[in-house]
VMD Tcl script that draws the C-alpha trace (Angstrom):
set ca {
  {-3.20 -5.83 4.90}
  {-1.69 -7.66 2.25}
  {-2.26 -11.28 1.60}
  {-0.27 -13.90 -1.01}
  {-2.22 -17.17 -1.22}
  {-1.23 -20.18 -3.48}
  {-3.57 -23.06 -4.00}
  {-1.32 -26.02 -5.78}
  {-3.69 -28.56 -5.77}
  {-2.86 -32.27 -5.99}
  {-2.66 -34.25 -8.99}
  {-1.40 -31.88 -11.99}
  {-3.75 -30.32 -11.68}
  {-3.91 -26.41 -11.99}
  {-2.11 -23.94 -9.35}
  {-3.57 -20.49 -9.04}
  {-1.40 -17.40 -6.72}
  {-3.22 -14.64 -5.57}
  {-1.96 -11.33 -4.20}
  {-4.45 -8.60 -2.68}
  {-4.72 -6.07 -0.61}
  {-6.89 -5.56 1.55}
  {-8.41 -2.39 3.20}
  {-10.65 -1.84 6.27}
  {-12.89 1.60 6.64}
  {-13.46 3.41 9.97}
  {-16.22 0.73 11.14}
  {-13.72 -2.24 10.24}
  {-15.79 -3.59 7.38}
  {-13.19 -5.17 4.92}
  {-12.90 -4.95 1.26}
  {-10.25 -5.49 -1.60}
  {-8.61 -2.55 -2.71}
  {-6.37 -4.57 -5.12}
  {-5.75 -8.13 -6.29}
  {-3.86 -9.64 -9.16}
  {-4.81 -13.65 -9.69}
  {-2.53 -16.27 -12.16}
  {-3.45 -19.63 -12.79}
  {-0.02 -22.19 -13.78}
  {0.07 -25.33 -14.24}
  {2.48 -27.73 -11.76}
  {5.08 -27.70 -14.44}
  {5.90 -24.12 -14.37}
  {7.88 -24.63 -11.00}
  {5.22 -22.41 -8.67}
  {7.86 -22.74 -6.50}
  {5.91 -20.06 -4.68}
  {4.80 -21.36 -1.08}
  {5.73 -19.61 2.06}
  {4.76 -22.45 4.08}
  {7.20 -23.93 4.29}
  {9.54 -22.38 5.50}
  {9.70 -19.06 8.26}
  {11.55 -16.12 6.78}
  {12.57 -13.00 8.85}
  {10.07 -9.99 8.64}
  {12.94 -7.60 10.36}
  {11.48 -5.06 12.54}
  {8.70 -2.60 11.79}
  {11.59 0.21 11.52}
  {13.02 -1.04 8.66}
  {9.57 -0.83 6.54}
  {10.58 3.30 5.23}
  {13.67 1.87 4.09}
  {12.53 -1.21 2.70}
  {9.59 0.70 0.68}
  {11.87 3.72 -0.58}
  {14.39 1.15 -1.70}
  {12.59 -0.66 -3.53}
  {10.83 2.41 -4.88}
  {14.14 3.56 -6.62}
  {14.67 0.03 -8.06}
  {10.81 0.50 -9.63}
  {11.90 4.26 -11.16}
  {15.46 3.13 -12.00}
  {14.05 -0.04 -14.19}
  {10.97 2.23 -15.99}
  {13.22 4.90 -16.30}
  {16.02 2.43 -18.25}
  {18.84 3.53 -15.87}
  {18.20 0.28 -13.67}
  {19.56 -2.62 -16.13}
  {23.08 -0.87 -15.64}
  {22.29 -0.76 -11.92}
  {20.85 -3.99 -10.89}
  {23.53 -4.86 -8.39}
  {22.92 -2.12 -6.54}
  {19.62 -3.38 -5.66}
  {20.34 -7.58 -5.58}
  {22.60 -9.09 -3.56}
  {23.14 -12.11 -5.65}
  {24.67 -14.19 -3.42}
  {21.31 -15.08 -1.82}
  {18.84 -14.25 -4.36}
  {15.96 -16.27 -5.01}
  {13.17 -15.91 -7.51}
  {9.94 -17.64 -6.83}
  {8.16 -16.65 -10.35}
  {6.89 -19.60 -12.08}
  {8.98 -21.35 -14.39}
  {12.43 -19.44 -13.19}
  {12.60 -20.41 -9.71}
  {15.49 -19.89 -7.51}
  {17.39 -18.41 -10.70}
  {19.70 -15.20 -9.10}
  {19.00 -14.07 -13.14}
  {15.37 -13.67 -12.97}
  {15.41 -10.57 -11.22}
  {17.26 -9.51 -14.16}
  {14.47 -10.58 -16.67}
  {12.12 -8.66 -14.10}
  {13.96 -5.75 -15.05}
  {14.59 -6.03 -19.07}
  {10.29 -6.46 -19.41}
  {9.73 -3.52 -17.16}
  {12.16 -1.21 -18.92}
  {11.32 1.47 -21.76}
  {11.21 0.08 -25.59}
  {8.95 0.10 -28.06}
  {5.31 -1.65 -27.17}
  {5.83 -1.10 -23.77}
  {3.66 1.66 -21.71}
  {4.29 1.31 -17.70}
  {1.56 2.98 -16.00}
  {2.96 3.16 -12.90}
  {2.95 1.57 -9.34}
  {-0.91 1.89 -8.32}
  {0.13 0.87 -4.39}
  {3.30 0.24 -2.75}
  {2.67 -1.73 1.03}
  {4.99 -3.13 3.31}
  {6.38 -4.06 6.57}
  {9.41 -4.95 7.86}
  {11.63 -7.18 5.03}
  {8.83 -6.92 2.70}
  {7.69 -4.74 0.13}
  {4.44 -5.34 -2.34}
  {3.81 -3.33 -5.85}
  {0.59 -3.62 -7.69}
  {1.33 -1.86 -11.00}
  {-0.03 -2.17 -14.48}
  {1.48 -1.83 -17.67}
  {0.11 -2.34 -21.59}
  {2.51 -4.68 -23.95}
  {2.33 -4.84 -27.37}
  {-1.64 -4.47 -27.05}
  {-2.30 -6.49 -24.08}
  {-3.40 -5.47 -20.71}
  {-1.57 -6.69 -17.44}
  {-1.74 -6.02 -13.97}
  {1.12 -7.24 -11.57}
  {1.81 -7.61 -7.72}
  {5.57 -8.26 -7.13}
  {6.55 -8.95 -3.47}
  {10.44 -8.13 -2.21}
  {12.22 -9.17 0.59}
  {14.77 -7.24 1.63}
  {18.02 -7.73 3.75}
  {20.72 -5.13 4.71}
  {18.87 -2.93 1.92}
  {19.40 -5.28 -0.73}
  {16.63 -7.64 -2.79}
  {16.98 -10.99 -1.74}
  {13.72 -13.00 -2.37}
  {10.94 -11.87 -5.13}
  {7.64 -13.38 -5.68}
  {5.26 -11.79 -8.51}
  {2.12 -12.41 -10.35}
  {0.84 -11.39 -13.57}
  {-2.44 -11.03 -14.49}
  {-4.20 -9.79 -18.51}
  {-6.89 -7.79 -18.43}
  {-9.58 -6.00 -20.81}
  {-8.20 -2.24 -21.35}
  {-9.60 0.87 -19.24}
  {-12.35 2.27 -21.36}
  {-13.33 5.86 -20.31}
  {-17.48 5.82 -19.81}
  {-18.28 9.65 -20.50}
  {-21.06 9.48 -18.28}
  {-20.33 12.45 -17.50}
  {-20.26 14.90 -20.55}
  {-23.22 16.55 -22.32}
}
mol new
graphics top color blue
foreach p $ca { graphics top sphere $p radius 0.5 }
foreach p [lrange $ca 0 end-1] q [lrange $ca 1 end] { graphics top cylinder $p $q radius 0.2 }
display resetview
């Protein structure tokens, strides 16, 4: 199950959006699997809400397209052939981007891209989980930037196998350091 949750609270104060995934074992017992937090302040635009408004989830046949589509958009951005190929994946004549401080922008899909794709400082790890269902389509991924540590979530919606919404968060965290419990 995957679950986006915003908490804007009232006053100016600070927002936080929170993407997870959640997993249940054979017995039904629940547990995280992944989740990617972000804490923005109100004037970043965390234009980020699904409340309110109802979008479309398309039917549950449309979720192996959805997922392999947005699968080549991942590869063709971390692979460098995307920039050159973003409107193949957009339709910009209903994008909107719901990532703080860019919202509804039809160009921030485009600043997605040029951060995820190869140069120098930039190690992609990879997309740790891909979910979806329907019109939507979650990544959790992590990548390493100049130093730093991030993980992300990014949430598509798709229509007519094009990207027409995106929500993401972004999250630093301390690097992976290898134990070696294990070795003599």
């Amino acid at each position: 199950m995957f679950i986006k949750a915003v908490n804007e609270s009232d006053g100016g104060g600070a927002s936080w959006l929170t993407m997870s995934l959640i997993r249940a074992d054979e017995r039904g017992m629940m547990s995280v699997r992944r989740q990617i937090s972000a804490r923005y302040v109100q004037q970043d635009c965390l234009c980020s809400s699904l409340a309110a408004c109802a979008l479309p989830n398309g039917s549950p046949e449309e979720t192996p397209a959805n997922k392999e589509r947005v699968r080549e958009f991942i590869d063709a951005v971390t692979n460098s052939d995307g920039l050159d190929r973003l409107d193949d994946f957009i339709d910009r004549s209903v994008f909107v981007s719901h990532t703080p401080g860019g919202c509804i922008d039809p160009d921030r899909l485009d600043d997605y891209a040029s951060r995820r794709s190869p140069r120098s400082g930039l190690r992609y790890h990879g997309v740790d989980d891909l979910v979806g269902e329907g019109s939507f389509v979650a990544v959790f991924s992590a990548y390493d930037l100049d130093g730093q540590h991030a993980r992300t979530c990014d949430l598509f919606r798709l229509a007519e196998g094009k990207i027409v919404e995106h929500w993401d968060v972004v999250e630093p965290v301390a690097a992976h350091t290898v134990a070696h419990n294990d070795e003599a």
